[in-house]
PASEGU-823382 format. One record per residue (C-alpha): residue number from 1; residue in one letter; x, y, z. Coordinates in nm, 2 decimals. Layout:
N
(atom NUM "a" (X Y Z))
...
end
This chain:
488
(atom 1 "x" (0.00 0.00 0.00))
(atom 2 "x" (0.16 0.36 -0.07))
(atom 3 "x" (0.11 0.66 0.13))
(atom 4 "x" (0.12 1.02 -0.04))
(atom 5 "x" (0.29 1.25 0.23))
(atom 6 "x" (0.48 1.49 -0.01))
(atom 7 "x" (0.16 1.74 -0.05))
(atom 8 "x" (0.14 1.79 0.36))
(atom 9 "x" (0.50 1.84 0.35))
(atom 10 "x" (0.49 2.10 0.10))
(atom 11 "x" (0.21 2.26 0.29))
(atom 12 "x" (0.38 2.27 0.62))
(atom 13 "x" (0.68 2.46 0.42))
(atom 14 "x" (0.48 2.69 0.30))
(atom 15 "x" (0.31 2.83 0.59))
(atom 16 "x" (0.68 2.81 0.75))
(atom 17 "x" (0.82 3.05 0.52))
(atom 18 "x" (0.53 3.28 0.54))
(atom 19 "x" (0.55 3.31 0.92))
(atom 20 "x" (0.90 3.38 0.87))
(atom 21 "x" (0.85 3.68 0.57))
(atom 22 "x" (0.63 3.88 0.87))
(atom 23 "x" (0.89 3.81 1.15))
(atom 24 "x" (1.13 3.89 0.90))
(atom 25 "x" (0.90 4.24 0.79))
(atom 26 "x" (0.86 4.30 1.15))
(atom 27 "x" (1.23 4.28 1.27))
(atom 28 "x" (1.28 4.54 0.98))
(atom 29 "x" (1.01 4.79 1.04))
(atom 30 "x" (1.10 5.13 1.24))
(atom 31 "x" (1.08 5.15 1.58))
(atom 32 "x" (0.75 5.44 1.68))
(atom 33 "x" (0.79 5.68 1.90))
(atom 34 "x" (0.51 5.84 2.12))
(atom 35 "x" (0.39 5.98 2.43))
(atom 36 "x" (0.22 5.84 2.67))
(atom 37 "x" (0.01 6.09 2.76))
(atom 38 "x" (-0.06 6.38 2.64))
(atom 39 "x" (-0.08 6.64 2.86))
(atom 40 "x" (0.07 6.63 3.21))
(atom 41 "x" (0.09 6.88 3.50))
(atom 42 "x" (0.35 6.90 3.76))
(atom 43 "x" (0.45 7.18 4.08))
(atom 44 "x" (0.76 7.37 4.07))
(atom 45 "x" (0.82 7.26 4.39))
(atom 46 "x" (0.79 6.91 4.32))
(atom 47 "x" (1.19 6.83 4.23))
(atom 48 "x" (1.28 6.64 3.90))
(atom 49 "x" (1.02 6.52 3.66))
(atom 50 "x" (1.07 6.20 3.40))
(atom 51 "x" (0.90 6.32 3.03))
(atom 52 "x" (0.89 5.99 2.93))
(atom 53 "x" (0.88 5.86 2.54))
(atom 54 "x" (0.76 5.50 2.49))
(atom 55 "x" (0.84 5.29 2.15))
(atom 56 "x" (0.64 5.02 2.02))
(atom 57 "x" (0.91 4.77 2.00))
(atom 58 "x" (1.29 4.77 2.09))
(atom 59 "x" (1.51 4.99 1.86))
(atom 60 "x" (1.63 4.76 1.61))
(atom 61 "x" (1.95 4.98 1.58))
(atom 62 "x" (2.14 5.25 1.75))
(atom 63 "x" (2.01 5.66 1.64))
(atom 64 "x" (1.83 5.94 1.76))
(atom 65 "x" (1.55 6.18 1.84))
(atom 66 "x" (1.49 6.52 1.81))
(atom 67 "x" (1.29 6.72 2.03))
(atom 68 "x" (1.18 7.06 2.00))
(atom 69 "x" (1.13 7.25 2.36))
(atom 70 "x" (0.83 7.53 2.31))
(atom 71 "x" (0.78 7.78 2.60))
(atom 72 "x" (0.88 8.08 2.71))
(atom 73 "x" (0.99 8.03 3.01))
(atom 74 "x" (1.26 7.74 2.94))
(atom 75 "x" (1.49 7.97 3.20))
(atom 76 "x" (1.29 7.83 3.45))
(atom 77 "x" (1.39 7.49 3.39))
(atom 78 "x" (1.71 7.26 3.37))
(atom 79 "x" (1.66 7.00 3.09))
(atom 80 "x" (1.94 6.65 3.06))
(atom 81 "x" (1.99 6.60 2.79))
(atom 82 "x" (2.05 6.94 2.77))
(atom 83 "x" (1.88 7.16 2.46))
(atom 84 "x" (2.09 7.37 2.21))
(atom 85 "x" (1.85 7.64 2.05))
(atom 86 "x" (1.54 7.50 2.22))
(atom 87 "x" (1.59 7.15 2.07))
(atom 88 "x" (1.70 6.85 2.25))
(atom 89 "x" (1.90 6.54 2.09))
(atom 90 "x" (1.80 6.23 2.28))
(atom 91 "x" (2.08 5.87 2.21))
(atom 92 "x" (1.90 5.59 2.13))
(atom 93 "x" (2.07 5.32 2.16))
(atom 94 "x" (2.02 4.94 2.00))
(atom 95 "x" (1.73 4.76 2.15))
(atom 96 "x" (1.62 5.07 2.38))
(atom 97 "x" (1.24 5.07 2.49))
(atom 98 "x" (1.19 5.41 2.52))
(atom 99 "x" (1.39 5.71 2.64))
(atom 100 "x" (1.34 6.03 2.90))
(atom 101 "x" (1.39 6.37 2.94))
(atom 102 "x" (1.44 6.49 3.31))
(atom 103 "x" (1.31 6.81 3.38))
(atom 104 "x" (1.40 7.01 3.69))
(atom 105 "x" (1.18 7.28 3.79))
(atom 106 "x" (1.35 7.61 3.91))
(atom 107 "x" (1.19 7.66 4.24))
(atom 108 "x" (1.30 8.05 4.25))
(atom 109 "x" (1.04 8.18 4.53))
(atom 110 "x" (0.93 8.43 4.29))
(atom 111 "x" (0.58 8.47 4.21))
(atom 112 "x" (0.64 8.44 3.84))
(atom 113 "x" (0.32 8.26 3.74))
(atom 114 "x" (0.25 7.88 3.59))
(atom 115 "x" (0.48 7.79 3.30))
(atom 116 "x" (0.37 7.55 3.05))
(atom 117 "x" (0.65 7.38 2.82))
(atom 118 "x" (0.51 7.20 2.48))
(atom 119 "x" (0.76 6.84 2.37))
(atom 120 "x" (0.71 6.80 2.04))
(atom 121 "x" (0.88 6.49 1.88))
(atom 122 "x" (1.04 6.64 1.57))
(atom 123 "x" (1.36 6.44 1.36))
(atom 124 "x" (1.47 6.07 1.40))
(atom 125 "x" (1.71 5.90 1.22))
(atom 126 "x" (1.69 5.53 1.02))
(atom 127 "x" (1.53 5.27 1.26))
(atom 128 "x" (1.29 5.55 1.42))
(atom 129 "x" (0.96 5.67 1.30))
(atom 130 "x" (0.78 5.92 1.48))
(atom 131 "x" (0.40 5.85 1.56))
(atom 132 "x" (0.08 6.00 1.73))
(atom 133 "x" (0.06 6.12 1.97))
(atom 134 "x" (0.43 6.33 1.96))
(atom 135 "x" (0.33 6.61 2.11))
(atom 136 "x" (0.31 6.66 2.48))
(atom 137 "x" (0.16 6.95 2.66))
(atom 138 "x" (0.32 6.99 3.02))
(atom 139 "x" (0.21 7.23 3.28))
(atom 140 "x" (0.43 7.39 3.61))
(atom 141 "x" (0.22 7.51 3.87))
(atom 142 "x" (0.39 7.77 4.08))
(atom 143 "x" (0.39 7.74 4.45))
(atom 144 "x" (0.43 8.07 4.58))
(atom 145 "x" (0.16 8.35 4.65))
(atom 146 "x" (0.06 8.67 4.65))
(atom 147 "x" (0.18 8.90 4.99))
(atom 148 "x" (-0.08 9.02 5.15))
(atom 149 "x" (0.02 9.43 5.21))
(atom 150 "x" (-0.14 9.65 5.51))
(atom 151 "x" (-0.01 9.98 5.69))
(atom 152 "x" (0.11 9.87 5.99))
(atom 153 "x" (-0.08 10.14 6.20))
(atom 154 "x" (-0.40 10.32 6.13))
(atom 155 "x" (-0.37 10.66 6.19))
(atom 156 "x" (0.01 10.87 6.36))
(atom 157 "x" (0.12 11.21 6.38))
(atom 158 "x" (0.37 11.47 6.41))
(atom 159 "x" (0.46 11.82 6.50))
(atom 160 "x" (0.50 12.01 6.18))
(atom 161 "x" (0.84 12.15 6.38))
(atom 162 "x" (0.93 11.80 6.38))
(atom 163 "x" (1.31 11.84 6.22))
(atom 164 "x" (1.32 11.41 6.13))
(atom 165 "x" (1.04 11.24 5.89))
(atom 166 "x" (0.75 11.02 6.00))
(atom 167 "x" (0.77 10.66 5.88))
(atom 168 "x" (0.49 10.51 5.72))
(atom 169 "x" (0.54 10.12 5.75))
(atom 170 "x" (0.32 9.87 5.53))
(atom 171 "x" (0.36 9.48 5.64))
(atom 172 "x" (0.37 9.19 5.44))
(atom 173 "x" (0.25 8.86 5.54))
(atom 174 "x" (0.54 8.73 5.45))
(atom 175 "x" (0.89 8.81 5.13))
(atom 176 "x" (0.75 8.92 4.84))
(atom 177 "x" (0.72 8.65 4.56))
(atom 178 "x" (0.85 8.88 4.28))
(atom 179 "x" (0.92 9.26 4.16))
(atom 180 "x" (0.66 9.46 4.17))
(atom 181 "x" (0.51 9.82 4.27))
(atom 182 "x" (0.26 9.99 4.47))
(atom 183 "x" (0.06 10.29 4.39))
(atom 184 "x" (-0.03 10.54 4.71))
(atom 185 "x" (-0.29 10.81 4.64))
(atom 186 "x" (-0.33 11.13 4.90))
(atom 187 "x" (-0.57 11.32 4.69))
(atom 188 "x" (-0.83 11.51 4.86))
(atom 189 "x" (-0.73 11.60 5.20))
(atom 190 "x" (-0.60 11.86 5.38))
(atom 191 "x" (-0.29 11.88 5.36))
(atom 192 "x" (-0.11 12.04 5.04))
(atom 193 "x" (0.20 11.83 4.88))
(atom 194 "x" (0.49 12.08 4.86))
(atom 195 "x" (0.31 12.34 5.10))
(atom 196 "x" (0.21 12.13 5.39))
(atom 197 "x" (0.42 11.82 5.34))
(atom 198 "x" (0.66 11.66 5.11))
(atom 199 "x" (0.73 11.28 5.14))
(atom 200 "x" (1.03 11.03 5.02))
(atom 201 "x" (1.01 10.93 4.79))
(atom 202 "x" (0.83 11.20 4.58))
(atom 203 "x" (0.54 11.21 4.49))
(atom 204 "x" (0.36 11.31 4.13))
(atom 205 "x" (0.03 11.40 4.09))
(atom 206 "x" (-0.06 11.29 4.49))
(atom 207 "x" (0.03 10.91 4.38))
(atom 208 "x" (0.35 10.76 4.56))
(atom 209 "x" (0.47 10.51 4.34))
(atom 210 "x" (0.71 10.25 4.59))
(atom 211 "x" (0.94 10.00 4.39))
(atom 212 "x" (0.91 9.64 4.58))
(atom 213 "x" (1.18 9.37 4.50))
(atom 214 "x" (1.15 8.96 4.55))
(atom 215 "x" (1.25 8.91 4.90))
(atom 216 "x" (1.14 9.23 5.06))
(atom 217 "x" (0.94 9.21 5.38))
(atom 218 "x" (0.84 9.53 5.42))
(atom 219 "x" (0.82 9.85 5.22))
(atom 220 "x" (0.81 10.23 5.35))
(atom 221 "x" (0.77 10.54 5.30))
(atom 222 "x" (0.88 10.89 5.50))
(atom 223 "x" (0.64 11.17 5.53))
(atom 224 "x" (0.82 11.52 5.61))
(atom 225 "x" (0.59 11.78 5.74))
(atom 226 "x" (0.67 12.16 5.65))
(atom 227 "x" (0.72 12.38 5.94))
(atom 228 "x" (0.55 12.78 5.90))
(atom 229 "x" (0.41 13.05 6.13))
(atom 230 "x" (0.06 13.00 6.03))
(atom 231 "x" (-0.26 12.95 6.22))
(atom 232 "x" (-0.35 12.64 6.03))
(atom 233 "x" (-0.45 12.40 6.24))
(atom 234 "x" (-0.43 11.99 6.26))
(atom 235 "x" (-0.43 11.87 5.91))
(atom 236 "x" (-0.55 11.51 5.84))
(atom 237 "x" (-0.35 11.31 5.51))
(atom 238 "x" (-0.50 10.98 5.44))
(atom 239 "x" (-0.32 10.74 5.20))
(atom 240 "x" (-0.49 10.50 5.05))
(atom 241 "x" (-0.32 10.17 4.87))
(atom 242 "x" (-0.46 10.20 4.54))
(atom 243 "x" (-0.32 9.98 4.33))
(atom 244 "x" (-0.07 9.70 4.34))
(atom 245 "x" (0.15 9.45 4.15))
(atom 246 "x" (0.03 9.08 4.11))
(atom 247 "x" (0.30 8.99 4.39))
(atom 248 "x" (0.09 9.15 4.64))
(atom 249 "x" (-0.30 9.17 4.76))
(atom 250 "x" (-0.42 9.43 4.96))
(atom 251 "x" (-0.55 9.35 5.33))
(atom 252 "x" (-0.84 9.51 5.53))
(atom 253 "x" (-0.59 9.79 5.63))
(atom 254 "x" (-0.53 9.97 5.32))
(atom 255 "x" (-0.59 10.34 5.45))
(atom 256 "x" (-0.37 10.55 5.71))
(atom 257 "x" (-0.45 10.91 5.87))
(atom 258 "x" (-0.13 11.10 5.87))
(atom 259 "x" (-0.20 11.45 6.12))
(atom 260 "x" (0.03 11.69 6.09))
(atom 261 "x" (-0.02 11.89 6.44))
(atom 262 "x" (0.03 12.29 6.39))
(atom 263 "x" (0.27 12.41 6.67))
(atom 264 "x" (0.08 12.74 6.66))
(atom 265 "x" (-0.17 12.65 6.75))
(atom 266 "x" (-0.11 12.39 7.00))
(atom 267 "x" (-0.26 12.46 7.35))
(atom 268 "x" (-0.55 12.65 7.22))
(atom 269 "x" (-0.87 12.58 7.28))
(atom 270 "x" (-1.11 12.36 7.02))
(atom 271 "x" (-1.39 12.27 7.14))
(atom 272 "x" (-1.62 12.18 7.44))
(atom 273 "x" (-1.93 11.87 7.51))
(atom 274 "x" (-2.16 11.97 7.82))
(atom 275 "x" (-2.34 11.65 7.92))
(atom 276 "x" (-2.66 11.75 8.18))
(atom 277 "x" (-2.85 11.44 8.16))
(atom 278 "x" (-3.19 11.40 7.98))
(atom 279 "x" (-3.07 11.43 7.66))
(atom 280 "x" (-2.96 11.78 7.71))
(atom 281 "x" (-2.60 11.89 7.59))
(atom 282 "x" (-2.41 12.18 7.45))
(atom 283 "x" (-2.10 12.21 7.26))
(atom 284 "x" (-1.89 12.44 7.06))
(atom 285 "x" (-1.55 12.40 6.84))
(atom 286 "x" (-1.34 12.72 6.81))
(atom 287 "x" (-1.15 12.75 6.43))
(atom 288 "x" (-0.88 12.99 6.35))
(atom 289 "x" (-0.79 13.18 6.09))
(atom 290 "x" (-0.41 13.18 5.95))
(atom 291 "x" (-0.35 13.47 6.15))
(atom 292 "x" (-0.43 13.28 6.48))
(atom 293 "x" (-0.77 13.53 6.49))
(atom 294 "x" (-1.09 13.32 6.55))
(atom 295 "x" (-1.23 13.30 6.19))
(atom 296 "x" (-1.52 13.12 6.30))
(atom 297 "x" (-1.73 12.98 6.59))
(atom 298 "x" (-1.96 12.63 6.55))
(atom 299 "x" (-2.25 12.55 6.82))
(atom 300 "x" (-2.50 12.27 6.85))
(atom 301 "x" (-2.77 12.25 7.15))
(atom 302 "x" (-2.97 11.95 7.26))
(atom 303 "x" (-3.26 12.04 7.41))
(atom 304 "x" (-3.32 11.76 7.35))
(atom 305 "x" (-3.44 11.90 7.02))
(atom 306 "x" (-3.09 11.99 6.86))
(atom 307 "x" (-3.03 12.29 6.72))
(atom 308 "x" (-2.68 12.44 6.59))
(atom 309 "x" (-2.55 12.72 6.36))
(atom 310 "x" (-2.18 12.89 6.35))
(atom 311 "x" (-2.07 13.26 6.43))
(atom 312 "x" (-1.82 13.42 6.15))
(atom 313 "x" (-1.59 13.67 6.25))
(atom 314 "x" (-1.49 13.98 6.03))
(atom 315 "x" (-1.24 14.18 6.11))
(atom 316 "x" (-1.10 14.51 5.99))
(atom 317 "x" (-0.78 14.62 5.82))
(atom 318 "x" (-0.61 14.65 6.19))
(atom 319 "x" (-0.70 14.31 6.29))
(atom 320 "x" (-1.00 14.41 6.55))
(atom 321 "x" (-1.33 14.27 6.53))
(atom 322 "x" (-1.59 14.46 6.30))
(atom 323 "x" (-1.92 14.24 6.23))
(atom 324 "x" (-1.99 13.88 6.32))
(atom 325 "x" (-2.22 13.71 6.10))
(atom 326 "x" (-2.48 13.48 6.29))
(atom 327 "x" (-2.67 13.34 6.02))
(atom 328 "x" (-2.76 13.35 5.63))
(atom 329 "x" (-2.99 13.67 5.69))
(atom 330 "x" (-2.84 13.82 6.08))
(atom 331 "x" (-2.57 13.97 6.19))
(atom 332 "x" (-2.39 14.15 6.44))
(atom 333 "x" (-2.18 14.49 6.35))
(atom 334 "x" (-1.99 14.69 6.58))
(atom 335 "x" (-1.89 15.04 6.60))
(atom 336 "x" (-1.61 15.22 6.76))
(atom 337 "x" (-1.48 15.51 6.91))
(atom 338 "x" (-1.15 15.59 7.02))
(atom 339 "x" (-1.06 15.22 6.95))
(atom 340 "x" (-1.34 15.09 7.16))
(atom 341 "x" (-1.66 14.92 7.12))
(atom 342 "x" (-1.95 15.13 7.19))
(atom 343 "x" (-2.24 15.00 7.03))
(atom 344 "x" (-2.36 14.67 6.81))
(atom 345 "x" (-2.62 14.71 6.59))
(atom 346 "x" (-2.81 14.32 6.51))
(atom 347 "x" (-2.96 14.30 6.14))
(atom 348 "x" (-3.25 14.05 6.06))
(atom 349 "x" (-3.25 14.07 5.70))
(atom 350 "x" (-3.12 14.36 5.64))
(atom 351 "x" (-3.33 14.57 5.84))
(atom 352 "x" (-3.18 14.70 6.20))
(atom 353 "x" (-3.35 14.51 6.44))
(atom 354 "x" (-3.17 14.55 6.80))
(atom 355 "x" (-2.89 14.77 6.93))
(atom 356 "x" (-2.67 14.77 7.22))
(atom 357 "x" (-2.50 15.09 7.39))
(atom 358 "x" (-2.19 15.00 7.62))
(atom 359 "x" (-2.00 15.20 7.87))
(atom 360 "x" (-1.71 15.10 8.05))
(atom 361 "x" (-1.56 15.14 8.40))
(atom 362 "x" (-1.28 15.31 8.47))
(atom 363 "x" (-1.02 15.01 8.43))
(atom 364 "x" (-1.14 14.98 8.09))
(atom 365 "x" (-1.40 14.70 8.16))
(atom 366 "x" (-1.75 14.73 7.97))
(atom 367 "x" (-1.97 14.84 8.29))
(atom 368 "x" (-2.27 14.82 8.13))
(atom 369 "x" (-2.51 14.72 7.80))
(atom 370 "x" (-2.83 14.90 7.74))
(atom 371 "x" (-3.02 14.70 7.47))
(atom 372 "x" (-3.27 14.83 7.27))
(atom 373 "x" (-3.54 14.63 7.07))
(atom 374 "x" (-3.73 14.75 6.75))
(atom 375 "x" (-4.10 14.76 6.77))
(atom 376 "x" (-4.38 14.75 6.54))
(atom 377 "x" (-4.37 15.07 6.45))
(atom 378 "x" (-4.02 15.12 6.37))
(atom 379 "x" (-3.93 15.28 6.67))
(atom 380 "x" (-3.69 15.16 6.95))
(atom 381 "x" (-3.78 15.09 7.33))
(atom 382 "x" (-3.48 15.08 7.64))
(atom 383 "x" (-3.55 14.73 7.72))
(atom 384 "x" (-3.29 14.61 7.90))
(atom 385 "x" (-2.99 14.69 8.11))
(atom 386 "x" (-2.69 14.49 8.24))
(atom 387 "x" (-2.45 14.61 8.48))
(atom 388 "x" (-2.11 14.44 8.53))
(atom 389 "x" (-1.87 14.47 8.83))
(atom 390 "x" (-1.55 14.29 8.81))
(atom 391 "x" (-1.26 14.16 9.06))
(atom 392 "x" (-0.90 14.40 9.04))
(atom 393 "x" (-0.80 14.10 8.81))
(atom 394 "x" (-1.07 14.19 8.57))
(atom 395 "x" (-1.25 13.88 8.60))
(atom 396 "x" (-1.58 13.95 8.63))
(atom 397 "x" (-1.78 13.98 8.95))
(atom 398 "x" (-2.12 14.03 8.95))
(atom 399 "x" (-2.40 14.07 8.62))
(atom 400 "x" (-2.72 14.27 8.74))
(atom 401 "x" (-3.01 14.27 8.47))
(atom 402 "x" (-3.26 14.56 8.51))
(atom 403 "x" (-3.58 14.69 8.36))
(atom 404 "x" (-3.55 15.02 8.28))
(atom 405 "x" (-3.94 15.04 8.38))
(atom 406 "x" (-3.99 15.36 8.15))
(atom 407 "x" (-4.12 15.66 8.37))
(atom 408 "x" (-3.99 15.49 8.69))
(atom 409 "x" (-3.72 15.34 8.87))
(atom 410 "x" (-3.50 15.03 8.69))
(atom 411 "x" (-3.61 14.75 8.87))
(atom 412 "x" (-3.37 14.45 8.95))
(atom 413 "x" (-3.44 14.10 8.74))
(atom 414 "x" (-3.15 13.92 8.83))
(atom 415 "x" (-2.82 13.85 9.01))
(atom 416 "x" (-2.55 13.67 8.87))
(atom 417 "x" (-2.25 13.61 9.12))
(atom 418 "x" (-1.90 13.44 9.04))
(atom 419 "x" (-1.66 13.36 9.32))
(atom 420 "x" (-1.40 13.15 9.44))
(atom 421 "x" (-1.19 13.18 9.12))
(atom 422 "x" (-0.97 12.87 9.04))
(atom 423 "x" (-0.62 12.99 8.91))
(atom 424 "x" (-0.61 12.83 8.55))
(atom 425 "x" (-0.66 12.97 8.23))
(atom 426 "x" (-1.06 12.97 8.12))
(atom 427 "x" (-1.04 12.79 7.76))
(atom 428 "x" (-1.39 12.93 7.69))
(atom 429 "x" (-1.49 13.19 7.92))
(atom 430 "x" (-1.81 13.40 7.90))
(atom 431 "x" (-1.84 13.74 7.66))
(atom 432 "x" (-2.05 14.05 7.62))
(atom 433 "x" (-1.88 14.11 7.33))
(atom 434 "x" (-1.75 13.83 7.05))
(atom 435 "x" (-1.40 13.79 7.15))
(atom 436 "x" (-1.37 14.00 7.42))
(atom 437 "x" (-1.33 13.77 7.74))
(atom 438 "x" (-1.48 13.89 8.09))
(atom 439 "x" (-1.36 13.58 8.28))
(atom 440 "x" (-0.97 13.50 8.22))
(atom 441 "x" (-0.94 13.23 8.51))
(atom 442 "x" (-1.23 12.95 8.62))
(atom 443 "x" (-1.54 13.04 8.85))
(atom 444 "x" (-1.54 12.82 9.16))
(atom 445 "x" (-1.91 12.87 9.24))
(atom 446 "x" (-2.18 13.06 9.06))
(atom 447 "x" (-2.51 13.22 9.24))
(atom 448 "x" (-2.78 13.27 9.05))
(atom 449 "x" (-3.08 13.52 9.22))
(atom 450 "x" (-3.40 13.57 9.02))
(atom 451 "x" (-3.69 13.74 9.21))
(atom 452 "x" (-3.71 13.52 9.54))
(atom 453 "x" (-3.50 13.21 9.40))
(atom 454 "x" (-3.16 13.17 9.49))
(atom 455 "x" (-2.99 12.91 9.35))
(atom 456 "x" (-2.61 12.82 9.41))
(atom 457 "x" (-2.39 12.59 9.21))
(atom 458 "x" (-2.05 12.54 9.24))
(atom 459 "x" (-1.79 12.39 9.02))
(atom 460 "x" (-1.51 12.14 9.01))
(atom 461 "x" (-1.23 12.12 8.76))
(atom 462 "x" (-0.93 11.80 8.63))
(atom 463 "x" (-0.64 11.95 8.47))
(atom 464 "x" (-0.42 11.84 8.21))
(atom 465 "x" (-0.03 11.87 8.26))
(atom 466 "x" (0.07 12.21 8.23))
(atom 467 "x" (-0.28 12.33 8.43))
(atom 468 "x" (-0.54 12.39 8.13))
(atom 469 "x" (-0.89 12.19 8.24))
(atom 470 "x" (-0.97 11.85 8.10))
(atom 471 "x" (-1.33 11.88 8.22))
(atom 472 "x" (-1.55 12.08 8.46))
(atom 473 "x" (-1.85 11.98 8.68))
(atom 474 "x" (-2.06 12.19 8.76))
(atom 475 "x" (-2.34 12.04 9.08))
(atom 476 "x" (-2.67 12.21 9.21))
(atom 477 "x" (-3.05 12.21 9.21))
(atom 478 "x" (-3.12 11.99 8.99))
(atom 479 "x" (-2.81 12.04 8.81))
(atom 480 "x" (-2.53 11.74 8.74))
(atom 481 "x" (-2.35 11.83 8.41))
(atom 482 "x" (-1.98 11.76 8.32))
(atom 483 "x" (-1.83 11.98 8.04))
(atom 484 "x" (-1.51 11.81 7.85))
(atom 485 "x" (-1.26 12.03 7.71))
(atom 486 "x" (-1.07 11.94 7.43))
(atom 487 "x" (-0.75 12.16 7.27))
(atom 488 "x" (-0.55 12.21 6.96))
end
């Protein structure tokens, strides 16, 4: 019997050599290259990365690969292999897998932003073949942050004698991240650059613009005040953060009152608050013109219904007092002879409405004020009359008001009685006439008699350092009040 085995042989061959021609095909074809992934992020505080490239099969021979670096910020980083002209040259060698690029972040404490650095597989040579995806999109977070910026204090001062700058100090939470600047504006306060102040650095425009470098922890700025001989008062500067770089954010304290305190006028007095209880209160705030004259006087009364105005003062050409202005349509204007005040003449919208006659005593004193009212008819009635006596000192003694009682004798209204002076100079002490004091030192007790009342109160003082009152109190029927002085 024969068997026929030549025909399976042949077959068996033949699928042989056709397993071998793909092997063969295989072993010959390129090597590709691609990445992984591809996009990737990363911190620049995170130390060395691996950008890894991943082949579909061993290299079948020894080359390279070309890789082209896009970014901006490659100064940020250290690349091995190192690029030349933003391209780096990776050795491949026979039967490699894959190959990597480490990256080292630059962690540089600067607040510089993220950075984001494109790999993009570009040449290869004979036994590489570059494939999709080749191009990878990396991203470097950066680590530090904004600075948070405050003044340090809210409000100082100085003497506008002061012969050294003030400091102005603005904290940060911690170095600054990065170069940067911060914009201070002063507009729209009292205090005039170049006339009242002048600051370091300069200022343009009332903005301080402050240069900030990486690594500062705190930035400054010197106010200098400008000493003169005016009557000018406190003047209030406040400087406000108005803008800033992106290595800073502003905090909760981004404004600081700067006073510059006038040495002219300092001990004056500027204002009052009487306190009586049940609502009731008084108080009044002295300003000054330039020439240290009063320019102008500001009232409020609580009754408890609250009403206020402000007394102007005009003077002449010599300085002395000539009208004072008491409201839109009144006012007070005084005439003179031989350099004193004899009568004041009121005005109620333009029309003469009250006038007052003084005399004087022979130390010069004003003795006595005869006022005289307007009536109906145009005509003007004697309708009251103070007397004044006085202590040696010229502080006043004794204010009798009488009705002239036409055809008769002037009969006594009322007694007014100071006493017991307290040596100490009277910050705001009573007048007949606007500006002309009657009581230079502080009554101890005060007697008031009207018809058969007699009522007594007497007064207590504190003193400052130096001897000007802090407050007064003042206790009798029914009377508890506390006055608080306050000064320039």
């Amino acid at each position: 019997m024969k068997t026929h085995t030549l025909p399976i042989s042949a077959m068996g061959f033949a699928l042989f050599l056709c397993a071998c021609d793909k092997e063969a095909e295989l072993a010959l074809r390129p090597s590709v290259a691609t990445f992984p992934v591809q996009t990737i992020s990363y911190s620049e505080k995170g130390g060395p990365q691996n950008v890894a490239i991943a082949f579909d099969k061993p290299a079948r021979e020894a080359g390279t690969l070309s890789v082209v670096l896009e970014s901006d910020k490659l100064d940020g980083f250290t690349f091995l292999p190192a690029p030349e002209d933003g391209i780096i040259t990776l050795q491949i060698p026979q039967g490699s897998e894959g190959a990597t690029i480490k990256v080292i972040p630059t962690d540089n404490n600067i607040l510089d932003g993220t950075k984001a650095v494109n790999f993009v597989l570009s040449n290869s040579t004979r036994g590489l073949q570059i494939g999709s995806p080749g191009r990878l999109a990396s991203t470097w977070i950066d680590d530090e942050s904004p600075s948070r910026i405050n003044f340090a204090l809210e409000r100082a001062s100085a003497m506008e004698s002061s012969s050294t700058g003030s400091v102005v100090t603005l904290e940060l939470s911690h170095a600054l991240p990065g170069d940067g600047q911060i914009e201070i504006d002063f507009s729209g306060n009292q205090g005039v650059y170049g006339t009242d102040f002048t600051t370091y650095p300069e200022a343009e425009n009332n903005t301080l613009v402050l240069p900030v470098h990486a690594g500062d922890a705190a930035v400054s700025f010197v106010i200098n005040p400008k000493n003169d001989a005016l009557f000018n008062a406190d003047r209030k500067i406040n400087f406000t953060i108005k803008s800033v770089s992106s290595v800073f954010e502003k905090g909760s304290r981004s404004s600081h009152e700067f006073t510059i305190t006038d040495d002219e006028l300092g001990g004056r007095a500027k204002s009052y608050v009487t306190g009586g209880g049940g609502g009731w209160s008084s108080k009044r705030q002295v300003y000054y013109a330039l020439d240290g004259s009063i320019e102008r006087v500001a009232w409020e009364t609580t009754t408890p219904g609250q009403t206020g105005g402000e007394y102007q003062y005009i003077y002449n050409d010599a300085g002395a007092i000539e009208k004072v202005i008491v409201s839109s349509v009144t006012y007070i204007k005084y005439i003179r002879e031989n350099g004193r005040i004899v009568k004041a003449e009121e005005y109620d919208n333009g029309e003469l409405d009250q006038y007052t006659l003084y005399g004087y005593d022979h130390m010069g004193n004003i003795g006595e004020a005869a006022i005289h009212d307007r009536q109906s008819d145009g005509s003007f009635v004697f309708s009251l009359h103070f007397v004044f006596l006085y202590y040696n000192d010229g502080n006043l003694y004794k204010k009798m008001a009488y009705n002239p009682n036409r055809g008769g004798e002037p009969v006594l209204i009322l007694v007014d009685t100071y006493e017991h002076y307290v040596d100490g100079v009277n910050p705001f002490p009573m007048e007949i006439i606007h500006g002309q004091p009657i009581q230079n030192k502080l009554p101890g007790t005060y007697r008031h008699d009207i018809g058969t009342e007699v009522h007594d109160y007497s007064f207590s003082y504190q003193f400052l350092e130096g001897g000007r009152p802090s407050s007064r109190t003042a206790t009798g029927p029914n009377v508890n009040e506390t006055t608080h002085y306050e000064y320039y």
